[in-house]
C-alpha positions, 0 to 999 in steps of 0.5 A: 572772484578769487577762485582756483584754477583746479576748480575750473573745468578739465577743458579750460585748465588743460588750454591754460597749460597748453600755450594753445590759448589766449592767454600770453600771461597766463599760468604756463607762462608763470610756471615756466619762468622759474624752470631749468631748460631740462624742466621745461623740456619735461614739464612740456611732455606732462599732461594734466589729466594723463600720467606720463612713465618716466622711461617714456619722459627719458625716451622723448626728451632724449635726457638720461634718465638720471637728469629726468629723474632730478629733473622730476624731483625739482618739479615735485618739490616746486609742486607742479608735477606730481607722482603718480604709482607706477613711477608715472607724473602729471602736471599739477594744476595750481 
């Protein structure tokens, strides 16, 4: 097969990173297993098809927003979260 999983259907790529499914070796799993707790703290209020603010991500993770902040860096240069304009992230679907 040896297809992507950005080319899959927003539905299915968004249960791959929920945990929702059927899937107990599935992509969150692997990406998950690398983070920091912060990270993961985050990386669970990211959505894929929705930008999160950063002063919303400090308000739910109940991090400073320093540790947010390096915590986002990471992520970015791990490549799964991406930056959107106006200081906003989402999950970047591998």
């Amino acid at each position: 097969m040896g297809g992507r999983v950005e080319e899959l259907p927003t539905e299915v790529r968004a249960e791959l990173f929920s945990g929702r499914g059927n899937y107990p070796c599935g992509a969150r799993v692997l990406i998950c297993r690398g983070l920091s707790p912060q990270e993961k703290n985050i990386f669970g209020l990211l959505g894929v098809d929705e930008a999160v603010h950063v002063d919303e991500l400090v308000e739910k993770s109940e991090l400073t927003s320093s540790e947010v902040l390096a915590a986002l860096c990471e992520m970015e240069m791990k490549g799964i979260v991406r930056q959107m304009p106006g200081k906003q992230f989402v999950k970047v679907l591998l």
